[in-house]
C-alpha positions in Angstrom: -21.1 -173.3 147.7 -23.0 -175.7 150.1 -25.8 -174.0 151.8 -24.8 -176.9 154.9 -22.3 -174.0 157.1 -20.4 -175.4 159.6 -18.6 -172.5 161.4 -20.5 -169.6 162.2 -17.5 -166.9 161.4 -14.0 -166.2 159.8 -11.5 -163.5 160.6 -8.3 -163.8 157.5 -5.2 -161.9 157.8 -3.8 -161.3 154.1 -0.7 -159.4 153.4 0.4 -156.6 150.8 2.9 -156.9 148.8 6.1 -154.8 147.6 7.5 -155.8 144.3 11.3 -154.8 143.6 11.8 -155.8 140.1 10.3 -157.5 137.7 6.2 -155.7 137.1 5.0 -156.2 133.5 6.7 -159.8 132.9 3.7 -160.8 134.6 0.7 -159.9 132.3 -0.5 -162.9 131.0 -0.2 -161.7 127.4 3.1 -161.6 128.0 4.5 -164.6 129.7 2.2 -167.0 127.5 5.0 -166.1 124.9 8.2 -165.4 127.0 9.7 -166.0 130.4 8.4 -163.6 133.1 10.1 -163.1 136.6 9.1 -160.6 139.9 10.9 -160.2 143.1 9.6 -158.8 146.0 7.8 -160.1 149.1 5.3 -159.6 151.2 5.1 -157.2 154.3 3.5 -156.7 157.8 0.8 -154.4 156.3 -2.5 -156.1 155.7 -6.0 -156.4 155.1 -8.4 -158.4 157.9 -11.6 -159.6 156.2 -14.2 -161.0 158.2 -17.3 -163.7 157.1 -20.1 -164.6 159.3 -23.1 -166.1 158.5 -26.3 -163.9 158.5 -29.4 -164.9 160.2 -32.5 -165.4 158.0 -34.2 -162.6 160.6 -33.2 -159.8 158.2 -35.1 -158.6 155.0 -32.0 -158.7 153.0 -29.4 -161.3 152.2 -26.0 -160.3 152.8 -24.5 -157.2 153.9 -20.9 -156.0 152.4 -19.1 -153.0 154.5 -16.4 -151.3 153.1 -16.2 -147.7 152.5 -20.0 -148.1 151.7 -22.6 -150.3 153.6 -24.3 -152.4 151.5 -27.4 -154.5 151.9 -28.4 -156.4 149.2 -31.1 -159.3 148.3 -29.1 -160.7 146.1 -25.7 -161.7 144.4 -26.0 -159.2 141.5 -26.6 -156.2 143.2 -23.5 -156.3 145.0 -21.8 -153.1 144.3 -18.0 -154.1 145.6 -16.7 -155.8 142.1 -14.3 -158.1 144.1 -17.3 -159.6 146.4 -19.6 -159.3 143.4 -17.2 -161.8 141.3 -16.1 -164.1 144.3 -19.5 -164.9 145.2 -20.6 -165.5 142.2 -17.9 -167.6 141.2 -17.9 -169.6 144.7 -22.0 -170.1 144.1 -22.4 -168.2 147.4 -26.3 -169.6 148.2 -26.6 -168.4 151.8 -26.2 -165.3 153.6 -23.1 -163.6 154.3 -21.7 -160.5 156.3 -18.3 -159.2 154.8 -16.4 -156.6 156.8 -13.6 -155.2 155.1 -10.3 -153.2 157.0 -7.0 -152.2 155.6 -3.9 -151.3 156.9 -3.1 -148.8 154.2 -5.5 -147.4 151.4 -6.6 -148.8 148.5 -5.3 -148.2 145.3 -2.3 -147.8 146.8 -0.4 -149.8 144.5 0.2 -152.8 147.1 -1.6 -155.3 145.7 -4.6 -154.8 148.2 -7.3 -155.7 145.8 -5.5 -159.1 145.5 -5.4 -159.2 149.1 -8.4 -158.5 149.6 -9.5 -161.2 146.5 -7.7 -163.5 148.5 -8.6 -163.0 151.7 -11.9 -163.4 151.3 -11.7 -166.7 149.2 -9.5 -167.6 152.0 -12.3 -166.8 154.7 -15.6 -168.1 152.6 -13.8 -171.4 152.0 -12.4 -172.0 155.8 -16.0 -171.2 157.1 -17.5 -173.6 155.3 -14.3 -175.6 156.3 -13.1 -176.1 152.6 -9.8 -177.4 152.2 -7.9 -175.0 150.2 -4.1 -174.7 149.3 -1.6 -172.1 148.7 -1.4 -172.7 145.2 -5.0 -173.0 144.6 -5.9 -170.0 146.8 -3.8 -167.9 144.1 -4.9 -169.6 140.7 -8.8 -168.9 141.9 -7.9 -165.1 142.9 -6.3 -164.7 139.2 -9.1 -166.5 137.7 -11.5 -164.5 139.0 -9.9 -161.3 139.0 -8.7 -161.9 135.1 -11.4 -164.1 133.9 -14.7 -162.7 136.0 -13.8 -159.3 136.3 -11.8 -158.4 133.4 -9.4 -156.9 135.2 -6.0 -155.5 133.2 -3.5 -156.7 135.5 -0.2 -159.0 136.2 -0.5 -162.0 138.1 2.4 -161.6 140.9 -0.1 -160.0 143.8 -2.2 -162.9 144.3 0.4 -165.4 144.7 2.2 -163.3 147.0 -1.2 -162.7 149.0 -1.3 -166.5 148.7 2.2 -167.8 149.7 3.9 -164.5 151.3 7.2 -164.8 152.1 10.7 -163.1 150.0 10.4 -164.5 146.8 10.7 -164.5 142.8 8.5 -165.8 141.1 8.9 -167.2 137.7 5.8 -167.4 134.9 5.9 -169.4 132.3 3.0 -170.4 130.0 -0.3 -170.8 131.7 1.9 -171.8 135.1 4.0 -170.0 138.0 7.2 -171.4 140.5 7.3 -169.7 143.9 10.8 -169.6 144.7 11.5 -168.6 148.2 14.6 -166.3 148.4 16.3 -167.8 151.7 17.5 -164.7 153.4 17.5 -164.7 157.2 15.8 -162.4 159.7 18.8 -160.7 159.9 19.7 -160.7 156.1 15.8 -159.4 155.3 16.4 -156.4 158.9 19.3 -155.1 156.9 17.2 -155.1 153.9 14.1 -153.5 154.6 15.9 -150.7 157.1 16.9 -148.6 154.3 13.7 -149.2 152.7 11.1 -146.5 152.8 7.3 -146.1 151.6 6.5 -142.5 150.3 2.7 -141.9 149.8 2.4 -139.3 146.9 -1.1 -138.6 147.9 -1.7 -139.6 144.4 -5.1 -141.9 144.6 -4.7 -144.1 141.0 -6.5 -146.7 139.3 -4.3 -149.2 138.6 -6.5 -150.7 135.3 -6.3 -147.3 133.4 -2.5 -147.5 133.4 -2.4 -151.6 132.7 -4.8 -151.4 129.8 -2.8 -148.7 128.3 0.4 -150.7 129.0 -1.4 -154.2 127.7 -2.1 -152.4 124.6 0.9 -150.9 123.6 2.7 -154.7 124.7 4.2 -155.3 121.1 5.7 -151.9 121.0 7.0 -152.9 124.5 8.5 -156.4 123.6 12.3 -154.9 124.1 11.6 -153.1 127.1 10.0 -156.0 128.7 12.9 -158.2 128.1 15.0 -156.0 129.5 12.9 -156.1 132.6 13.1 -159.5 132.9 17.0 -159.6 132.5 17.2 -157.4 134.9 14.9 -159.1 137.3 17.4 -162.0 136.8 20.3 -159.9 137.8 18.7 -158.6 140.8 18.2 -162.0 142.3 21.4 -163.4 141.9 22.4 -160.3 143.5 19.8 -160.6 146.8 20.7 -164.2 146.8 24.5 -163.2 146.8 25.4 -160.4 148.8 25.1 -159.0 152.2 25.4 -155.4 151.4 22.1 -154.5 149.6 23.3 -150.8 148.6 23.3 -151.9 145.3 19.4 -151.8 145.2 19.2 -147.8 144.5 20.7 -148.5 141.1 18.7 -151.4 140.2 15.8 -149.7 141.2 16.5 -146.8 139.1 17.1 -148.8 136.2 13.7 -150.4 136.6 12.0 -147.0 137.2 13.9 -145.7 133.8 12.3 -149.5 131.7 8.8 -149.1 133.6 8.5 -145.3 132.4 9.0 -146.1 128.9 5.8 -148.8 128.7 3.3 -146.1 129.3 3.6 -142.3 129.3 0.7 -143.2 132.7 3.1 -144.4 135.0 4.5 -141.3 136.3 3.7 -137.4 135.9 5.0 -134.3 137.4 4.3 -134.8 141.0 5.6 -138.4 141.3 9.1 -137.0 139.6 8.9 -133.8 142.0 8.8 -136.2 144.8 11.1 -139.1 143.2 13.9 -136.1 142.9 13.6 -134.5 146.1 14.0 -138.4 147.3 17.0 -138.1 145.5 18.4 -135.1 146.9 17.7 -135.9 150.2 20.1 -139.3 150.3 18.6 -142.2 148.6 19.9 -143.8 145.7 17.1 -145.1 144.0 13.3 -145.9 143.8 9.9 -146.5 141.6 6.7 -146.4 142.0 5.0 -149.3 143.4 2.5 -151.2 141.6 1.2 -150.1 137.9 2.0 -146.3 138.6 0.0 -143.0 138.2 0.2 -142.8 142.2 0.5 -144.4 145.3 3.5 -145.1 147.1 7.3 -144.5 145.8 9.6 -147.2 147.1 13.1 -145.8 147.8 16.4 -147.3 149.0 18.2 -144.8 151.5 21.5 -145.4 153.4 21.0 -145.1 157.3 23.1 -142.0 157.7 20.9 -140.0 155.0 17.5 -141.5 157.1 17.3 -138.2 158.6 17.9 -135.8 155.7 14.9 -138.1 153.5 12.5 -137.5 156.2 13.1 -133.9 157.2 12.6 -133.2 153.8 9.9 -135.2 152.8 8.1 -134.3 156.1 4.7 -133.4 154.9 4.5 -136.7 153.4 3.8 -140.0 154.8 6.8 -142.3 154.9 6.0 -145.6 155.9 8.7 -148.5 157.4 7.4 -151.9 156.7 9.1 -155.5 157.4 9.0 -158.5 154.9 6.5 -161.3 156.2 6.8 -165.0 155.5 3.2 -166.0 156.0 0.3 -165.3 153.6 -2.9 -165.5 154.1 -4.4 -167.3 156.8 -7.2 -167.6 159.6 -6.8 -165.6 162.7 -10.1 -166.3 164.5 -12.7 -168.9 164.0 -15.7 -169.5 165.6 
């Protein structure tokens, strides 16, 4: 980047993301061959990163605060791997301050390390006052998260950090089409009322379960396409209806594909909890994200809200709304 700055601090807003159907089309190993396809949007649950320029006053360069407090005198000894890559990548020259908050955890299975990717590419760029698109914003978060970092993962999170909004989004090759699902506010109420977050108090790594699933993707070929069939369905079906009950199933049928591409994605608590869902009232779920942990997703008809919570008491259940912006500046100065 320029050393010339022109604003003196950045405050983004950056969504999570929920993901219905779809997860696993969107490895790049996979939809370089064949068609890939996700649906889900993004919610009101987000991470806030904020950029500020330090003063030359200090003896060290830039300081990173997360869950640690870092002070570094340079770009390599970042710690954080996200801010490590992005300023590298971005040929961040000057000094910056990073504050990092979240609405919910990390490694939650939300897509908040995209969020965060993207935030903060959002925020370095704006305070510098670099033009930088939606679709742009999203191909430099997988680029550096794939390309600079290595990271085993899908490509759906960033472009729904990016655009937000109820979508599906359709890979093919080395491209991607946002395709805006136009529900109403009312349409997208009655869907996310009987939608519930249940934190397993699982905390997982999401590469250890992609690399496992990335290299079993031959022997996963027939699954996959089933997943994206399905994904297909369950559009046409959102676009078409105005009773969403029919999501339990479709979830369920998902959860039963996405178990069989890695014995990682779920284990003995997640099932306890997934069947006690069950029992309680709601017709279907999965586990969001690559598995291992995190939060279940499950579809519940109002009248069994009650029974779902009183049982599940000791967990967190979280209630979320869908979102239609992504990214964006909330304070500048």
């Amino acid at each position: 980047m320029e050393d010339e700055k022109y604003l003196t601090m950045i405050i983004s807003k950056t969504p999570f993301r929920i993901s219905f159907i779809g997860g696993g089309t969107d490895f790049p190993d996979y939809y370089k061959k064949f068609p890939g396809l996700v649906v889900g949007g993004a919610i009101d649950k987000y991470c806030y990163v904020s950029v500020r320029f330090l003063p030359t006053v200090f003896k060290y360069k830039h300081r990173i605060v997360w869950s640690k407090n870092e002070v570094v005198r340079n770009n390599n000894q970042i710690i954080h791997p996200t801010v490590k890559a992005v300023f590298n990548y971005l040929k961040v020259k000057q000094g910056l301050e990073v504050h990092y908050q979240g609405d919910l955890q990390k490694n939650s299975g939300l897509g908040t390390s995209s969020s965060f990717c993207v935030g903060l590419i959002n925020s370095i760029k704006k305070i510098y006052q670099k033009k930088i698109n939606k679709s742009i914003l999203a191909k430099t978060a997988i680029r550096i998260e794939h390309d600079v970092m290595k990271e085993e993962s899908g490509s759906q999170d960033q472009i729904w950090a990016a655009y937000g909004g109820f979508n599906s989004i359709k890979f093919k090759g080395k491209s991607f089409i946002v395709n805006r699902l136009k529900l109403n506010k009312l349409k997208l109420s009655n869907l996310s009322k009987n939608l519930f977050l249940i934190y397993t108090g699982i905390n997982k790594f999401s590469h250890i379960v992609e690399k496992d699933k990335i290299l079993k993707l031959n022997k996963n070929l027939n699954y996959l396409d089933q997943i994206y069939n399905l994904a297909k369905s369950f559009e046409y079906e959102i676009k078409n209806n105005k009773n969403f009950d029919f999501i339990g199933e479709f979830l369920n049928e998902y959860w039963s594909l996405k178990k069989m591409l890695s014995n990682k994605v779920s284990n003995n608590r997640i099932n306890e909890i997934y069947n006690e869902a069950l029992k309680s009232g709601a017709t279907g779920g999965k586990i969001i994200g690559s598995g291992g942990g995190g939060f279940l997703l499950m579809y519940c008809k109002e009248r069994y809200h009650q029974s779902l919570k009183k049982k599940l008491q000791k967990l967190p259940l979280i209630k979320f709304n869908f979102v239609e912006e992504g990214s964006k500046i909330i304070f500048k100065t």
